[in-house]
N, C-alpha and C positions, 0 to 999 in steps of 0.2 A: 438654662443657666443652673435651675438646681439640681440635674444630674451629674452637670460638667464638677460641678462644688462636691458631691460625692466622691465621684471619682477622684479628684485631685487629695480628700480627706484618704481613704482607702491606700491611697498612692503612697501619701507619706506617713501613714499609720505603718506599712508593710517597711519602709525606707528607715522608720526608725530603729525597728526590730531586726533589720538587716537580716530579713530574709529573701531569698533568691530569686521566687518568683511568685506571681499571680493570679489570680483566676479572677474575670472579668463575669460577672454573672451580666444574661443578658436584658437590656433596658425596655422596660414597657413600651416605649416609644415603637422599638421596633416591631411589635405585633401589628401594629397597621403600617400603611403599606406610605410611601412617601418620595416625591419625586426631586429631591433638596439635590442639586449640584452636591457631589462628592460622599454625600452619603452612606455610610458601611455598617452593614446589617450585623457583623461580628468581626471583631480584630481582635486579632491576640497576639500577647509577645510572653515571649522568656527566656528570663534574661536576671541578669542584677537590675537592681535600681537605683535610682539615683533623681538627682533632679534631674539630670542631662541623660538621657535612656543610650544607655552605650549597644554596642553590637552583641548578641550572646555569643559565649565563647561555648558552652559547653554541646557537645554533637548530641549529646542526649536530649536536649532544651525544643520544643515542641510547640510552635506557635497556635495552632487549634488542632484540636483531638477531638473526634466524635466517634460515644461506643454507645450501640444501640443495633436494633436492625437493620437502619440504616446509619452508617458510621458520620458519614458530612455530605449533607446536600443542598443544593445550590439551584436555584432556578432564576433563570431569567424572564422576564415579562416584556422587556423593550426590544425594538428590532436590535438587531448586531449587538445582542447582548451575551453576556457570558454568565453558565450555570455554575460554576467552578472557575475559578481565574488563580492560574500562579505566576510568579515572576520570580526570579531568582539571580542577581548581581553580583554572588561571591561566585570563587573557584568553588567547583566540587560540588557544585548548587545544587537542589533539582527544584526546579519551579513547580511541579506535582509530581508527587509520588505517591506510588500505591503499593502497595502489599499483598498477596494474598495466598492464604493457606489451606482455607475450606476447600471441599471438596465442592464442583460447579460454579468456586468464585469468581469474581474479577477486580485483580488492583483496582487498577482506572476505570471507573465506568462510564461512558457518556451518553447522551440521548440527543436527537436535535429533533423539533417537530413544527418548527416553524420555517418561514423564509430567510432563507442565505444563515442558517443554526450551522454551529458546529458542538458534533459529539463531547471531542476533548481539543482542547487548543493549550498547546502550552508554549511560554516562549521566554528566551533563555538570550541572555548577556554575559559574556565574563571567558571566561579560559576552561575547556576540559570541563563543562557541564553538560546539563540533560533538560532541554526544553520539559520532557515527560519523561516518567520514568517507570514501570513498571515489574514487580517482580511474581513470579508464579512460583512455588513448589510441590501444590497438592496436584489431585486429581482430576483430570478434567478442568483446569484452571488458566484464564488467559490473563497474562501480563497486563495487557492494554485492550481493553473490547470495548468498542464504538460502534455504533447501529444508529444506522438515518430510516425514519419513517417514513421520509418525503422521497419517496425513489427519485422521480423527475428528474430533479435538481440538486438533493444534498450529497453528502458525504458521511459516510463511517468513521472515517478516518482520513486526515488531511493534512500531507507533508509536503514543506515547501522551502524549498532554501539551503543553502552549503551544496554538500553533497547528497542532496536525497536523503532518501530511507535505507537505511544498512539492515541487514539482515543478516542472523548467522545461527546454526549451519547452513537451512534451509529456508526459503520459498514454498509455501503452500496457497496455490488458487483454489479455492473448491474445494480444497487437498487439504483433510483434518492430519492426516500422517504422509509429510513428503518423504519420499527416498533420496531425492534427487535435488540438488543446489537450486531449482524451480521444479515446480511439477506442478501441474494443471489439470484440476478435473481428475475421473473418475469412470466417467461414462461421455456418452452422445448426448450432447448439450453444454457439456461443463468442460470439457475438453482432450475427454478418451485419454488422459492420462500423459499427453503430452511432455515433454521434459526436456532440461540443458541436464547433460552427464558431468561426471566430474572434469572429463577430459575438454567441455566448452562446445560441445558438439549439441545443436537442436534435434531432438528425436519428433518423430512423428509419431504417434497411437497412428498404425497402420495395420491391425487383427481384421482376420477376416470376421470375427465376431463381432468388428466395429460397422460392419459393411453388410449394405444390402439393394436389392435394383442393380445386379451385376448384365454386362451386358457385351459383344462383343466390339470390338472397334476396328476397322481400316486402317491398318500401322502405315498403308503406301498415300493414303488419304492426309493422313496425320503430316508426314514428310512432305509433301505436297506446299500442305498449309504452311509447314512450319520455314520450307524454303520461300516462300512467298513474304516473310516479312522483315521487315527492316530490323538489322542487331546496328545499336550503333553505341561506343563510347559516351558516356556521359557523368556530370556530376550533382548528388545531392542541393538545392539548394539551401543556403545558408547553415552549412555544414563542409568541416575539415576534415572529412574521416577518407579524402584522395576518390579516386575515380571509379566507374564498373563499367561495365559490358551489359550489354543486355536489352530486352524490347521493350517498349510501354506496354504499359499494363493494358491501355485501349487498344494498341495493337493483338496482342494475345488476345484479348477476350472477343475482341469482334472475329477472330479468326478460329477460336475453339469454343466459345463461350462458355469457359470455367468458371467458377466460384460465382459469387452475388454479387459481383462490383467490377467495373472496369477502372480502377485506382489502385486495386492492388493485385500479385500474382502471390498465388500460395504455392508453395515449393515442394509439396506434394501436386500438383499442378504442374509445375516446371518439369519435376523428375518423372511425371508420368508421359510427358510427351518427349521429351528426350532420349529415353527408354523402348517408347515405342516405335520414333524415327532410325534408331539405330537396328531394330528387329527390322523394320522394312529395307533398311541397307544391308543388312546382313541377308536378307531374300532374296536381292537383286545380286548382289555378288556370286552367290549360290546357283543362279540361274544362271547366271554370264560365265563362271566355270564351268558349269554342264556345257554350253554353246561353245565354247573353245576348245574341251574336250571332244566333242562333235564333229568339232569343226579338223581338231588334228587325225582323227579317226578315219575321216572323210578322203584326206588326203593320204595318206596311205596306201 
C-alpha cells in the first residue's frame, strides 16, 4: 500500500507539471522473488498523463529501454513461462523488436533451457503487424537468433500459424551464405549443398567429390527389378495437391534397397534406376539390331 501511495504521489506530481513522460524506478519489493497472481517485475509506459492514461501517440515514445551489456533481460523460472513476453494490439505494432548494429550482434535473442522453453515467442493481434521483429545491418549480425540447449525436444525458433514463415531473398540450411531461394548444407552431412533454383527446380549436390564406395551395377538386373513392381495411380492423403503415378516406397526398397527407410524414395534414387533401366534397353535394342541385321544378311 505504501508504494502503490508513492506512485500515485509521483503520478500526479509529473501530471501537474505537464510533463510527457516517466521513469518508474524499480521497487524493492521486486529484488525477491514472489509468486502473487499477476505480478510484474517492470512496466513501463510513455505517454501523456493524466488521470485516465490514454494510448501514446508519439512513435518515438518507448515503453522500457535497457542500455547496459545487457540491454533487457528476462528470465523465466516457471514451467511455460516466458523470459521476454511482447504483445502488441495496434496496426503497425511489433510485439518485440530488436535492433542490431554491432558487429557479432543479435536483435532478438533468446535462450530456452528447460522443458517445453521457447527461445523467442512473440505474438501479434491487429492488421499489418509483426508478432517478432528483427533488424540487422552490421557485420556478422542476425535479426532474430534463437538457440535451444535441450536438443531432444526444443526449439530455436518456433513458427506457427497464417502463412508460415516467409523468408526473402533466401533460405539458408546450414547455409551461412545461400545462392539459391533454399540451399542446404555445405558438405556430407549437412546437405552437399543441395538447392531450389530460381526457376523452381530441386537440384541435387550430385559431385563426384560428394561420393565415395563407387561400384558397378547390373543395368539388365536393375530392369528386371524395376519391371517387376507394381506403378499404380494414386493420392496424397489428406491433401488437395491432385493425383501421381508412382510405387510405394516399400515396394522400391524391398526391391533395391536404397536409402535408410522404406517411407520414402529419394529422387536421386528414382533417377538412378530409371537411368539405368533405360541403358539396359538401349543394350537390348542394340543386340536385337545386330540379330536382324544377321538375320537379313543370312538370307541373301
Amino acid at each position: 500500500m505504501k508504494t502503490l501511495s508513492i506512485y500515485l504521489v509521483i503520478i500526479f506530481l509529473f501530471a501537474l507539471n505537464k510533463i510527457s513522460g516517466q521513469v518508474i524506478i524499480q521497487d524493492p519489493k521486486l529484488l525477491s522473488e514472489t509468486s502473487s497472481n499477476g505480478q510484474i517485475a517492470i512496466q513501463g509506459y510513455s505517454g501523456p498523463l493524466g488521470i485516465v492514461v490514454p494510448p501514446p501517440t508519439d512513435p518515438g515514445s518507448i515503453g522500457v529501454v535497457g542500455i547496459g551489456f545487457s540491454g533487457v533481460k528476462g528470465e523465466a523460472r516457471a514451467e511455460q513461462g516466458y523470459g521476454v513476453w511482447g504483445r502488441t494490439v495496434k496496426d503497425h505494432g511489433k510485439g518485440v523488436y530488436g535492433f542490431a548494429s554491432g558487429s557479432n550482434a543479435e536483435g532478438v535473442y533468446g535462450e530456452a533451457t528447460g522443458s517445453l522453453g521457447t527461445g523467442v515467442y512473440g505474438w501479434y493481434h491487429g492488421t499489418t503487424g509483426n508478432a517478432m521483429h528483427g533488424a540487422a545491418t552490421g557485420t556478422n549480425v542476425k535479426g532474430v537468433f534463437g538457440v535451444c540447449t535441450n536438443g531432444s525436444t526444443g526449439h530455436g525458433g518456433y513458427f506457427i500459424g497464417g502463412y508460415g514463415t516467409y523468408v526473402s531473398p533466401r533460405l539458408g540450411i546450414q547455409q551461412l551464405q545461400p545462392q539459391y531461394p533454399i540451399h542446404v548444407g555445405t558438405q556430407g552431412g549437412t546437405g552437399n549443398g543441395a538447392h531450389v533454383t530460381g526457376g523452381g527446380t530441386w537440384t541435387n549436390g550430385s559431385s563426384r567429390s560428394f561420393k565415395e564406395h563407387f561400384r558397378t551395377i547390373d543395368s539388365r538386373e536393375i530392369l528386371a527389378k524395376l519391371a517387376s513392381i507394381e506403378i499404380l495411380g494414386w493420392d496424397y492423403k489428406k491433401s488437395n495437391e491432385g493425383s501421381h503415378i508412382g510405387p510405394t516406397a516399400e515396394d522400391f526398397y524391398s526391391a533395391f534397397g536404397l536409402g535408410v527407410s522404406d517411407k520414402y524414395i529419394s529422387t536421386v534414387d528414382a533417377d538412378g534406376v530409371a537411368l539405368a533401366s533405360i541403358q539396359a534397353l538401349y543394350q537390348m535394342i542394340q543386340e536385337l539390331q545386330m540379330e536382324i541385321s544377321q538375320l537379313k544378311t543370312n538370307d541373301k
